[in-house]
C-alpha positions as CSV (number, residue, x, y, z in Angstrom):
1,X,-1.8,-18.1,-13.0
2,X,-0.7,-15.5,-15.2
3,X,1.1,-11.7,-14.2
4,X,-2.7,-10.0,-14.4
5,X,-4.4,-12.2,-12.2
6,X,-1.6,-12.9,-9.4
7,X,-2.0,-9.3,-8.7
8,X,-5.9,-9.0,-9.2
9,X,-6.8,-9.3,-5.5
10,X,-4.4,-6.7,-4.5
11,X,-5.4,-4.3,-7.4
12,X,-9.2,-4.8,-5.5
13,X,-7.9,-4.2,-2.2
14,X,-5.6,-1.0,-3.1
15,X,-8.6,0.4,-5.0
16,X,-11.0,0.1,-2.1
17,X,-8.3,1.5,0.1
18,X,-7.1,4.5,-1.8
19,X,-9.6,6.7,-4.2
20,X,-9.1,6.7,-7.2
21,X,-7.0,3.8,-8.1
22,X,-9.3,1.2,-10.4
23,X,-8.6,-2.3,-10.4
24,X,-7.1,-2.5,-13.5
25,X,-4.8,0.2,-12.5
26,X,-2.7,-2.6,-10.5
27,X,-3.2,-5.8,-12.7
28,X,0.7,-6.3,-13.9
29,X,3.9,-5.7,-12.6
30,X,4.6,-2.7,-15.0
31,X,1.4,-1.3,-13.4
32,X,2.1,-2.4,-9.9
33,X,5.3,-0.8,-9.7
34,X,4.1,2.6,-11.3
35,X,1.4,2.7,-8.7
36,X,3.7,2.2,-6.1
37,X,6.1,5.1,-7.6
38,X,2.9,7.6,-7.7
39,X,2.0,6.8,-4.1
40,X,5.8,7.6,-3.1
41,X,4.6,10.9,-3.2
42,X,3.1,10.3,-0.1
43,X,6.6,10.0,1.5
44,X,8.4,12.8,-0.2
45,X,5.2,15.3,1.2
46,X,5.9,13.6,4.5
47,X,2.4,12.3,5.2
48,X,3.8,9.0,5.8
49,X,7.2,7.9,6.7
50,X,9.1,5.1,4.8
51,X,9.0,2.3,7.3
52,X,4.7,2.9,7.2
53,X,5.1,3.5,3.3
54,X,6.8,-0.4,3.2
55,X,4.2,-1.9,5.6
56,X,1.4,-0.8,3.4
57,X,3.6,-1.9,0.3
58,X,4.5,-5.2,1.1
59,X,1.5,-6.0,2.6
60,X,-1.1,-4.2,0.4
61,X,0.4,-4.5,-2.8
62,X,2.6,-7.6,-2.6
63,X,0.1,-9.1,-0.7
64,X,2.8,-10.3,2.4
65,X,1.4,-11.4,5.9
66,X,1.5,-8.9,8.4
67,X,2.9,-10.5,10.4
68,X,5.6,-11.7,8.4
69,X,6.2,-8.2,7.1
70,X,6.6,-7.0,10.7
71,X,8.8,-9.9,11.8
72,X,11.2,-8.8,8.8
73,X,11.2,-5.3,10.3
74,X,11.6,-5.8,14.2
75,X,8.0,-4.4,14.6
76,X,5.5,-6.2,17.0
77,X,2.3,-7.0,15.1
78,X,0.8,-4.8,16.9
79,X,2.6,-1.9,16.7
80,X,3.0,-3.0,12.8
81,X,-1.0,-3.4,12.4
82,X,-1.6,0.2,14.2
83,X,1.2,2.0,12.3
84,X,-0.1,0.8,8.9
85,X,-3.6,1.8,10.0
86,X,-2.5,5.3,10.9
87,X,-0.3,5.9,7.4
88,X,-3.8,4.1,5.3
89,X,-5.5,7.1,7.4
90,X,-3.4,9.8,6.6
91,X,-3.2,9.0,2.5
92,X,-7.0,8.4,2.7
93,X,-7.1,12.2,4.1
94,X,-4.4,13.6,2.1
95,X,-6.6,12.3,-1.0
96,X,-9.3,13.6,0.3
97,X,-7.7,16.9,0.5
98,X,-6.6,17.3,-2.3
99,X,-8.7,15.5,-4.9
């Protein structure tokens, strides 16, 4: 599998998640990590905090198991699955917003 296509599903996934983010956007590392960069902005307007800006990350982008992710960070899966919920929420409206 090359680069383009190991991240192809999670280019699908962030596009349907986000507005305005097309499938190619994410299909190679170069890409992947500029996307992530551009949604930092996210963090730095405060909209979401940086432990909810690395759930979505490692689990949307670098297609991780919740679970997993959540493990890693002392989070119940729960509380994990709900706080990443919320933070997907609150881009989705800040987009909105402003676009």
């Amino acid at each position: 599998m090359d680069e383009a296509e190991k991240y192809r599903l999670d280019a699908e996934q962030l596009s349907e998640s986000y507005p305005g983010i097309a499938p190619a956007a994410a299909t190679d590392r170069e890409s992947v990590e500029l996307t992530i960069r551009n949604y930092r902005v996210f963090v730095e307007t405060g909209v979401v905090n940086e432990v909810d800006f690395a759930l979505i990350v490692e689990t949307r982008i670098h297609d991780r198991e919740l679970h997993d992710v959540a493990e890693d960070m002392g989070l119940d899966y729960a509380v994990a699955r709900k706080r990443r919920y919320r933070a997907e929420q609150a881009i989705k409206e800040s987009f909105e917003k402003y676009f």
